[in-house]
C-alpha positions in Angstrom: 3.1 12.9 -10.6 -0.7 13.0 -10.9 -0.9 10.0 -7.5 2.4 11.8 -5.5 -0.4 13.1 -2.7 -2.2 9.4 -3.0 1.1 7.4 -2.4 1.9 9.6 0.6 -1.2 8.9 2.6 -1.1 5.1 1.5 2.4 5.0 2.8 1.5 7.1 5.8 -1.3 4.8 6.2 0.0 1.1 5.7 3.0 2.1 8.0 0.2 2.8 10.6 -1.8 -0.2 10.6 1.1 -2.6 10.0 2.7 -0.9 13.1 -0.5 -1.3 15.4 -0.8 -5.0 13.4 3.1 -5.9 14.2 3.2 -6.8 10.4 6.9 -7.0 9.0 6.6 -7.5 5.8 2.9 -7.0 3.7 3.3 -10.1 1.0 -0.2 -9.2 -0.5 -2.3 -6.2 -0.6 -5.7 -5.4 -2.4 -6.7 -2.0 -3.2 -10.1 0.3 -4.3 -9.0 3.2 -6.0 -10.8 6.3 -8.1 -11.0 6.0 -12.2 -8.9 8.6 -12.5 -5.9 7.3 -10.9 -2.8 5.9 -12.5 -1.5 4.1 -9.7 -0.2 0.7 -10.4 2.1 -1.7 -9.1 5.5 -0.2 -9.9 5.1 2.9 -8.7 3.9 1.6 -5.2 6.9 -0.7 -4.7 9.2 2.1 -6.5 7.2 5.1 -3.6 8.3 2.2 -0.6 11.8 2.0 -2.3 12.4 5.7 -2.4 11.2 5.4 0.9 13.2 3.1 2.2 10.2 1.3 3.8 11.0 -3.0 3.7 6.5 -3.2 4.2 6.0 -3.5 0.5 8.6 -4.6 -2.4 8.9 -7.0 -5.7 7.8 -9.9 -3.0 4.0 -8.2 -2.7 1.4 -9.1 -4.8 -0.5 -6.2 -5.4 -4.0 -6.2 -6.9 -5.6 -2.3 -7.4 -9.3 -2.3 -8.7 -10.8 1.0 -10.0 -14.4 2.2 -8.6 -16.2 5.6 -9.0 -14.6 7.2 -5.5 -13.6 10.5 -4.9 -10.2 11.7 -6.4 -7.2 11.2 -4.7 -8.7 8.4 -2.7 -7.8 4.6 -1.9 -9.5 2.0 -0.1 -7.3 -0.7 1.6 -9.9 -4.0 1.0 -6.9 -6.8 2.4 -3.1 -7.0 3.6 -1.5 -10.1 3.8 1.5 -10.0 5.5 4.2 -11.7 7.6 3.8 -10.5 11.7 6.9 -9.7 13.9 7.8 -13.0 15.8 8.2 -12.0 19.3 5.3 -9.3 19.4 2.7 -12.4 18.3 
């Protein structure tokens, strides 16, 4: 569980903004990760599964792009996503 750390703050983190966002539902995400990672798209939907988080699932297109960046870091570059009605 090399990215268990990783997919903990991304959780942590996407919860956050799609909270102060009012975003239901992310239908398309794009991320900057390190070389070394082995993150991919399974295990993020699997991590918001486990989680029982409803943000991220089979529905999200999820692109992840690899870049020289410190370990154990990720760069959110987009979210797409679907806003809560009545908070718009």
């Amino acid at each position: 569980m090399h990215d268990t750390f990783l997919l903990e703050k991304i959780f942590q983190s996407l919860k956050g903004i799609c909270h102060e966002n009012n975003i239901k539902k992310i239908n398309a995400i794009s991320f900057i990760t390190s070389m070394d990672s082995h993150l991919d798209e399974f295990k993020i939907c699997e991590y918001f599964k486990i989680n029982k988080s409803q943000l991220i699932g089979e529905w999200t297109k999820i692109q992840i792009q690899k870049q020289e960046l410190q370990e154990h870091t990720a760069i959110v570059h987009s979210i797409e996503g679907e806003f809560i009605e009545d908070k718009v």
